[in-house]
N, CA, C and O atoms as CSV, one atom per row, in Angstrom:
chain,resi,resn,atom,element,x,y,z
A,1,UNK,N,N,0.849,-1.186,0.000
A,1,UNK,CA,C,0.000,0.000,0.000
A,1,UNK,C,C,0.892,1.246,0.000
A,1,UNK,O,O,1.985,1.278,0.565
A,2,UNK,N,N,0.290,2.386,-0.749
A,2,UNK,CA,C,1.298,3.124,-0.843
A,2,UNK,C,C,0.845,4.760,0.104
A,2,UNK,O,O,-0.316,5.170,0.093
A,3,UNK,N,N,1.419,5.140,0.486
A,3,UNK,CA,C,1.658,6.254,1.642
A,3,UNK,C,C,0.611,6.794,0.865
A,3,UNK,O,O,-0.522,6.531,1.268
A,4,UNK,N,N,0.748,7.706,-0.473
A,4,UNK,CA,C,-0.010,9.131,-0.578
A,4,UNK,C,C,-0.890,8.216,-1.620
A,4,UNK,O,O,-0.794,7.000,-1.784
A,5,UNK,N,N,-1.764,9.124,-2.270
A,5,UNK,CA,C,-3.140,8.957,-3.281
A,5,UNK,C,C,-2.287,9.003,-4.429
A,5,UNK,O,O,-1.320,9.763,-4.402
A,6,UNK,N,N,-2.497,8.342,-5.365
A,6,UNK,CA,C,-2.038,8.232,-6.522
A,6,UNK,C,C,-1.964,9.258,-7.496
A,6,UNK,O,O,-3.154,9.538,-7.642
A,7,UNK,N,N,-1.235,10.094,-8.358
A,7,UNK,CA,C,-1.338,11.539,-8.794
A,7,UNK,C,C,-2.185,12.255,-8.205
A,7,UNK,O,O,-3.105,12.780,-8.832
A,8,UNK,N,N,-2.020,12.410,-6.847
A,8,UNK,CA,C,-2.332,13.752,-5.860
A,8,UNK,C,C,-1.798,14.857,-6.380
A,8,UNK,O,O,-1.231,15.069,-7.452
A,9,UNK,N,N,-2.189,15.855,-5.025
A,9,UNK,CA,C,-1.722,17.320,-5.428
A,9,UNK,C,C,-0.110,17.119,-3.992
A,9,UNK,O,O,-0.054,16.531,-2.912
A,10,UNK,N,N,0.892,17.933,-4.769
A,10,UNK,CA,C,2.009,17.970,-4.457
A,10,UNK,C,C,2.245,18.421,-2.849
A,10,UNK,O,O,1.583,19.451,-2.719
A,11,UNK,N,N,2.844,18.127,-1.675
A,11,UNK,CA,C,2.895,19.070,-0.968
A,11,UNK,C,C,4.296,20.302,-0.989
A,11,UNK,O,O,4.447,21.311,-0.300
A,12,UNK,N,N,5.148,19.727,-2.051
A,12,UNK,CA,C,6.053,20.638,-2.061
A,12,UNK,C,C,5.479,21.736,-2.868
A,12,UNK,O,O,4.297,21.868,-3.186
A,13,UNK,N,N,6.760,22.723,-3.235
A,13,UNK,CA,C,6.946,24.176,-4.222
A,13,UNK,C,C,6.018,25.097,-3.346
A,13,UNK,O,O,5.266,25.827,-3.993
A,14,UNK,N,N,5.972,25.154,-2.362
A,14,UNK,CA,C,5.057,26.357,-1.667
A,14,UNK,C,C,6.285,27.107,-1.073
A,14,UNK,O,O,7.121,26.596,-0.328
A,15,UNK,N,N,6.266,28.811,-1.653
A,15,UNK,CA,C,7.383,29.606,-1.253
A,15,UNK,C,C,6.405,31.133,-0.929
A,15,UNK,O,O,5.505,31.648,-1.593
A,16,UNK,N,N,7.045,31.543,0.382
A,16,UNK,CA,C,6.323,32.759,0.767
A,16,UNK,C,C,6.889,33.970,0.072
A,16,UNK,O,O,8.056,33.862,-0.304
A,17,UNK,N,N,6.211,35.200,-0.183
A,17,UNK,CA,C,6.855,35.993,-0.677
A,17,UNK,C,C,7.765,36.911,-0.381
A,17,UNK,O,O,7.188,37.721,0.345
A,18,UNK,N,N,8.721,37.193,-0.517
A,18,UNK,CA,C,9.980,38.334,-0.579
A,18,UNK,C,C,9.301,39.589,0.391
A,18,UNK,O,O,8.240,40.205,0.289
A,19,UNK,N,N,10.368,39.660,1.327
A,19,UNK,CA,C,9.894,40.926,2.421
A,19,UNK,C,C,10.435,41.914,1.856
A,19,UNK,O,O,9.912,42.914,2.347
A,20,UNK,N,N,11.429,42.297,0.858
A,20,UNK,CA,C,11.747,43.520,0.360
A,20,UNK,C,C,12.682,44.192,1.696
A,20,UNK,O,O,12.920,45.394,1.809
A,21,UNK,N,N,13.128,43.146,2.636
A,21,UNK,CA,C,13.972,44.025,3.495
A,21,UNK,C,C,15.408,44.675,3.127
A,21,UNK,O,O,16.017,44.418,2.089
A,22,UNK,N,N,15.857,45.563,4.144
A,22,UNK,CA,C,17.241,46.284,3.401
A,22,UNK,C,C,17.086,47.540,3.637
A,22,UNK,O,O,16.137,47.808,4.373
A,23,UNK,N,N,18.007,48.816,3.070
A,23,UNK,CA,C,18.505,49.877,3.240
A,23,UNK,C,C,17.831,50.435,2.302
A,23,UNK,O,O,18.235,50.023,1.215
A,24,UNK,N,N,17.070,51.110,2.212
A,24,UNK,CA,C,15.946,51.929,1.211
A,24,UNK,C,C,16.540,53.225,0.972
A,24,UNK,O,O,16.126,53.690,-0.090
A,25,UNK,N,N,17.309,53.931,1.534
A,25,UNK,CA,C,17.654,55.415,1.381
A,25,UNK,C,C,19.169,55.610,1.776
A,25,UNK,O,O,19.323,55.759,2.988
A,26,UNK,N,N,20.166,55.637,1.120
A,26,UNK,CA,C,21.887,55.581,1.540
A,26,UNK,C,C,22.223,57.150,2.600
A,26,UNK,O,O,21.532,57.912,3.276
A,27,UNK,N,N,23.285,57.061,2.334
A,27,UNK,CA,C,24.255,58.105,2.922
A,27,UNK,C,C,24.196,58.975,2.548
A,27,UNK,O,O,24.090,58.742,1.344
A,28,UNK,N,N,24.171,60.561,2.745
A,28,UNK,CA,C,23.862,61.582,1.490
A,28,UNK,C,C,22.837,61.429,1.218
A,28,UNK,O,O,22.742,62.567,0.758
A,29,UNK,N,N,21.827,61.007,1.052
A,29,UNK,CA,C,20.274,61.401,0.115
A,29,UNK,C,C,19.612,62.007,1.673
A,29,UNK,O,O,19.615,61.831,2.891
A,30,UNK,N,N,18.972,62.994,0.359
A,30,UNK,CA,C,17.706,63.854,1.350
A,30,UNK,C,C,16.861,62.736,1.385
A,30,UNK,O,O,16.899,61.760,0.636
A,31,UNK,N,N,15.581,63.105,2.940
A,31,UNK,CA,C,15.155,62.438,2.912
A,31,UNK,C,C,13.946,63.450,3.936
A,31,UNK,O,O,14.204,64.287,4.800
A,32,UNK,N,N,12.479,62.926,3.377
A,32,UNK,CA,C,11.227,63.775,4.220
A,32,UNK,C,C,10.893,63.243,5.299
A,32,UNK,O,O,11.277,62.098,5.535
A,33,UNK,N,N,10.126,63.917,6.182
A,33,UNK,CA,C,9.592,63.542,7.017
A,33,UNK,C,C,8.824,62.250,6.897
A,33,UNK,O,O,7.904,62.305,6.080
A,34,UNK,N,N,8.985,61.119,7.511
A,34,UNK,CA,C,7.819,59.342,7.759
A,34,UNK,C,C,8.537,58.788,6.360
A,34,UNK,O,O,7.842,57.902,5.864
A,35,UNK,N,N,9.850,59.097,5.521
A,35,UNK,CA,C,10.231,57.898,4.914
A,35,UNK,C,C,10.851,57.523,5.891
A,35,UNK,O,O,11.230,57.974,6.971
A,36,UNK,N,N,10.918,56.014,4.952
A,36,UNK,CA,C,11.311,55.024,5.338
A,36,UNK,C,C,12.733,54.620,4.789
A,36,UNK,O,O,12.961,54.435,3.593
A,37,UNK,N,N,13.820,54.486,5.970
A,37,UNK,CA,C,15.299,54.487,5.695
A,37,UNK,C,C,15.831,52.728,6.037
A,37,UNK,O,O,16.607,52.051,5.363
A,38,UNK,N,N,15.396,52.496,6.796
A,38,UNK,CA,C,15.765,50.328,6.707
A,38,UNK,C,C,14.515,49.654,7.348
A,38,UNK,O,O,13.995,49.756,8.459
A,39,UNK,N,N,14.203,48.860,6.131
A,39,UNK,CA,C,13.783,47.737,6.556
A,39,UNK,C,C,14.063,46.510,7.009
A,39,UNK,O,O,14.351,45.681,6.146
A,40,UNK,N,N,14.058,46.010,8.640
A,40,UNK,CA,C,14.453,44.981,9.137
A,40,UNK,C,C,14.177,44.380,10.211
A,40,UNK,O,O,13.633,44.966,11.147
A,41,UNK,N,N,14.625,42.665,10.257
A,41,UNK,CA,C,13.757,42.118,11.281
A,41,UNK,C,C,14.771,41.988,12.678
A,41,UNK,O,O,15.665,41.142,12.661
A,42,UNK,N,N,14.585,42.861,13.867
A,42,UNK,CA,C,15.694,43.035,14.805
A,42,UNK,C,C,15.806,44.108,14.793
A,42,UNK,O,O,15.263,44.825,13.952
A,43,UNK,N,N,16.729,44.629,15.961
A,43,UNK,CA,C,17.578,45.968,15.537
A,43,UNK,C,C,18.903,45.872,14.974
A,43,UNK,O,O,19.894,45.854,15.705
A,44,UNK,N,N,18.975,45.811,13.752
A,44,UNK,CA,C,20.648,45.739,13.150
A,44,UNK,C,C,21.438,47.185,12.878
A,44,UNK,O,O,22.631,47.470,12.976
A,45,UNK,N,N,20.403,47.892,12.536
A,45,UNK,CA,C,20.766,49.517,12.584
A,45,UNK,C,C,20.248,50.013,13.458
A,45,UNK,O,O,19.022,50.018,13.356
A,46,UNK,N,N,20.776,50.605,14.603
A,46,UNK,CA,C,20.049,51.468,15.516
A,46,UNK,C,C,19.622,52.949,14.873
A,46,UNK,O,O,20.204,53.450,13.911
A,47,UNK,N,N,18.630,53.487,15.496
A,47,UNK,CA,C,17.683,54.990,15.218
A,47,UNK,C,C,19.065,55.565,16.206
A,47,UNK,O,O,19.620,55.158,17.226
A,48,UNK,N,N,19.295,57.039,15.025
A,48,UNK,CA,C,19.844,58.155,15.961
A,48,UNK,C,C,19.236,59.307,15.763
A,48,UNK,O,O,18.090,59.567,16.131
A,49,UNK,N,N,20.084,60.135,15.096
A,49,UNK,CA,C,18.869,62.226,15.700
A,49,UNK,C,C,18.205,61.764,14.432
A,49,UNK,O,O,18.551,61.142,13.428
A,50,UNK,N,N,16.985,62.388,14.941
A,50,UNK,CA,C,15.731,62.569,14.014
A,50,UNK,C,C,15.085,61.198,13.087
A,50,UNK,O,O,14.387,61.293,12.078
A,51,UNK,N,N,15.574,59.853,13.796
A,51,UNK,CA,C,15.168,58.582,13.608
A,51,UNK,C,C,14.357,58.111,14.508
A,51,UNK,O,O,14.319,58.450,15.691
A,52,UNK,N,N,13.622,57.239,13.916
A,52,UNK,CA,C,12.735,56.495,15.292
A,52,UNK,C,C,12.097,55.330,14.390
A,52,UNK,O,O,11.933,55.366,13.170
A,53,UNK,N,N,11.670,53.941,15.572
A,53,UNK,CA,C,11.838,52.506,14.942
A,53,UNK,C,C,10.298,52.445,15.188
A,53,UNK,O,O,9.649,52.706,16.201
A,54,UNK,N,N,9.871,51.976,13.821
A,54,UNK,CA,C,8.467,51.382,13.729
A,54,UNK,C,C,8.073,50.019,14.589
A,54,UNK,O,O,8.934,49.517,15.313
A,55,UNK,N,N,6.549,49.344,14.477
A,55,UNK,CA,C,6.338,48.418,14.958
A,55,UNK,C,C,7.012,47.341,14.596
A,55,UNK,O,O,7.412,46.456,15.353
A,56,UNK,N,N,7.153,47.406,13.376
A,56,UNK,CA,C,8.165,45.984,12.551
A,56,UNK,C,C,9.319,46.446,12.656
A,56,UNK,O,O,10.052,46.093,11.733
A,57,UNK,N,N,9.997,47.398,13.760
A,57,UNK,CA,C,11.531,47.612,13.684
A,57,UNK,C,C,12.168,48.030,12.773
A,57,UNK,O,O,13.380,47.951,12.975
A,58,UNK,N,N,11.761,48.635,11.427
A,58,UNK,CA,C,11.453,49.572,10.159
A,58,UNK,C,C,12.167,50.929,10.804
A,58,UNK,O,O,11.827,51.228,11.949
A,59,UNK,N,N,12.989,51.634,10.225
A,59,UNK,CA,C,13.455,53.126,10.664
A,59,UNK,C,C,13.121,54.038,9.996
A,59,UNK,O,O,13.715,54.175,8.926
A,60,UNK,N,N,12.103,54.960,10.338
A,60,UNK,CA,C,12.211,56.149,9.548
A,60,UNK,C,C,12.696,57.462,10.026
A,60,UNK,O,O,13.326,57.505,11.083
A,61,UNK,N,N,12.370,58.961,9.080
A,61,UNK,CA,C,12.783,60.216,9.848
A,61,UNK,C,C,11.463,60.622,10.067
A,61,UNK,O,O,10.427,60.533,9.408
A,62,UNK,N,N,11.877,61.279,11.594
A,62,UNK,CA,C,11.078,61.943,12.417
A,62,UNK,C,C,11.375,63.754,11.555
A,62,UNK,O,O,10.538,64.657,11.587
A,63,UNK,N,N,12.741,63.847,10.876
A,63,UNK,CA,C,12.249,65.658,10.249
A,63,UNK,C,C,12.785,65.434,8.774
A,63,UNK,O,O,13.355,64.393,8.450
A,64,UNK,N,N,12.576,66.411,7.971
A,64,UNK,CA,C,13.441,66.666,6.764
A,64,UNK,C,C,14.802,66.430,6.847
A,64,UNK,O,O,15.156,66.448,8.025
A,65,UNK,N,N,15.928,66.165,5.890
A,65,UNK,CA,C,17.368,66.385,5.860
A,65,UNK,C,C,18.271,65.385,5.254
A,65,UNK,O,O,17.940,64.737,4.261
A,66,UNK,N,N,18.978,65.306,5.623
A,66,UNK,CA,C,20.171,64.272,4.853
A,66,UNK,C,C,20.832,63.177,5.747
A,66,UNK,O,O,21.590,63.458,6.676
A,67,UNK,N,N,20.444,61.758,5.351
A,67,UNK,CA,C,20.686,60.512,5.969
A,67,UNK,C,C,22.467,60.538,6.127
A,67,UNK,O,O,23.023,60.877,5.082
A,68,UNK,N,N,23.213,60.284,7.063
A,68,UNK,CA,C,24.598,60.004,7.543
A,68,UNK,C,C,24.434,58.764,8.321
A,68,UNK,O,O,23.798,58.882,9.368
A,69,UNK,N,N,25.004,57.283,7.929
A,69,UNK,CA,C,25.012,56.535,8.658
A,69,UNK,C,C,26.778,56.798,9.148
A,69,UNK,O,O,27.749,57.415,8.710
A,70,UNK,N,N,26.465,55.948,10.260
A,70,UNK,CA,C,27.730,56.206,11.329
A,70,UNK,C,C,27.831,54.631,11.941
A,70,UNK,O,O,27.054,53.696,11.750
A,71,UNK,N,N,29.202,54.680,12.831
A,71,UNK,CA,C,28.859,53.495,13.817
A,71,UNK,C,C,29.658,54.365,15.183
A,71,UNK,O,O,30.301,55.411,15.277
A,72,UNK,N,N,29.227,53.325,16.098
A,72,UNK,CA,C,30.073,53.736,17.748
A,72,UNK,C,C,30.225,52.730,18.273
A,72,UNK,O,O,29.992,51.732,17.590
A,73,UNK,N,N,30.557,52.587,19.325
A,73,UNK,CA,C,30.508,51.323,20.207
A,73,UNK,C,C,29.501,51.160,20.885
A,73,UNK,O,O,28.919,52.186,21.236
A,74,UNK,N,N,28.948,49.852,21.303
A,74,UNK,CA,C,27.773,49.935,22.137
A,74,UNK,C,C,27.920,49.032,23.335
A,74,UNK,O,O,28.501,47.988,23.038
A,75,UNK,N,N,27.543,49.129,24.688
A,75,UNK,CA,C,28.775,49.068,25.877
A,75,UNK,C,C,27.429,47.222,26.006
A,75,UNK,O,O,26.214,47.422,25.981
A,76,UNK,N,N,27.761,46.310,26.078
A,76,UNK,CA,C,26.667,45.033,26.495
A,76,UNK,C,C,26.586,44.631,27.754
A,76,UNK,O,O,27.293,45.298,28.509
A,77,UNK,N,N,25.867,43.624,28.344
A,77,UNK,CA,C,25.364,43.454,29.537
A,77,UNK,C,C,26.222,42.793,30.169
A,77,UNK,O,O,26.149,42.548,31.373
A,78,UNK,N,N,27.151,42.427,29.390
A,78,UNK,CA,C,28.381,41.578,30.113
A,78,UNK,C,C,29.477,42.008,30.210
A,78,UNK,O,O,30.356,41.289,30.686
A,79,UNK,N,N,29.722,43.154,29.838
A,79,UNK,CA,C,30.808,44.590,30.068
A,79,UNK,C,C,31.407,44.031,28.310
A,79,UNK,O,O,32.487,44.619,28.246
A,80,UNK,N,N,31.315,43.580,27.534
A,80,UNK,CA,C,31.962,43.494,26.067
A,80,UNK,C,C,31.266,44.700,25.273
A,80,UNK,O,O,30.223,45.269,25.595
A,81,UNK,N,N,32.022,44.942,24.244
A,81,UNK,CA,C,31.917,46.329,23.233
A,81,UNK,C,C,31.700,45.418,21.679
A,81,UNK,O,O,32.244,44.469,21.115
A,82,UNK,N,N,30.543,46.379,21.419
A,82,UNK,CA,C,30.560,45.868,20.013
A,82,UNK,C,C,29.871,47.097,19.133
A,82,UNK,O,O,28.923,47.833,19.406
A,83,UNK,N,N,30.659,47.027,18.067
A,83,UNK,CA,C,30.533,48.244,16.904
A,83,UNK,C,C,29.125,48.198,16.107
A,83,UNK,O,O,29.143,47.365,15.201
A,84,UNK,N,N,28.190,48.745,16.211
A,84,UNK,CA,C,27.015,49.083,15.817
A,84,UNK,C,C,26.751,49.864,15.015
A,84,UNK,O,O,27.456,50.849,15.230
A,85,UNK,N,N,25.983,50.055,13.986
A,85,UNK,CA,C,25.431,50.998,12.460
A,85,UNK,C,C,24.554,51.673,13.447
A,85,UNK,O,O,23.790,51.157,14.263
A,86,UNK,N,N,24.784,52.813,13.239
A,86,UNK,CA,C,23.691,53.998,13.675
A,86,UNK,C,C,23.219,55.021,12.167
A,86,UNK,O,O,24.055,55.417,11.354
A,87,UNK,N,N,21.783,55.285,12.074
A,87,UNK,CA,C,21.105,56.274,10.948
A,87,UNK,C,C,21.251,57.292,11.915
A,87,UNK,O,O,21.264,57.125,13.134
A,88,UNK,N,N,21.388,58.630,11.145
A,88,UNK,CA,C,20.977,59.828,11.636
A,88,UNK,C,C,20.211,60.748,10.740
A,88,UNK,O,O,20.369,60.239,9.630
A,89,UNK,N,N,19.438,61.861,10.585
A,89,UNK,CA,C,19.136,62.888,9.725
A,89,UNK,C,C,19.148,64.206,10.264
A,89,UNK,O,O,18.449,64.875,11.025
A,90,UNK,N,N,20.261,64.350,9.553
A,90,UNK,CA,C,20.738,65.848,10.062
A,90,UNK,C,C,20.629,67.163,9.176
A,90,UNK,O,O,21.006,68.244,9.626
């Protein structure tokens, strides 16, 4: 006897669609007020001046101006340092 129905329907090839995540707006570009500068799941880029993180952790600008990403150190819970992407719009 054989496991499945004889030319059934497949359970493979089922693929969800593309989140379009990533860096939407670089270094240097103006940018308006409520775009949207990274899309992503986590915080991998932290929000700095005039940034702030959506419900899906999405970054946009809070004013008009010109995107500068940066990094700094960021101090962890176990006294170790680790170098972090910060957005700004300045």
């Amino acid at each position: 006897m054989s496991k499945t129905k004889a030319s059934g329907t497949t359970r493979l090839g089922r693929d969800s669609r593309p989140k379009y995540l990533g860096i939407k707006l670089y270094d240097g570009q103006k940018v308006k007020t409520g775009n949207i500068i990274v899309r992503q799941r986590g915080i991998k880029v932290l929000a700095g001046k005039n940034v702030s993180v959506g419900r899906d952790d999405s970054l946009y600008a809070l004013k008009e101006g010109v995107i500068k990403f940066t990094t700094k150190r960021k101090l962890n819970f176990d006294g170790s340092q680790k170098i972090v992407k910060v957005v700004n719009v300045l």
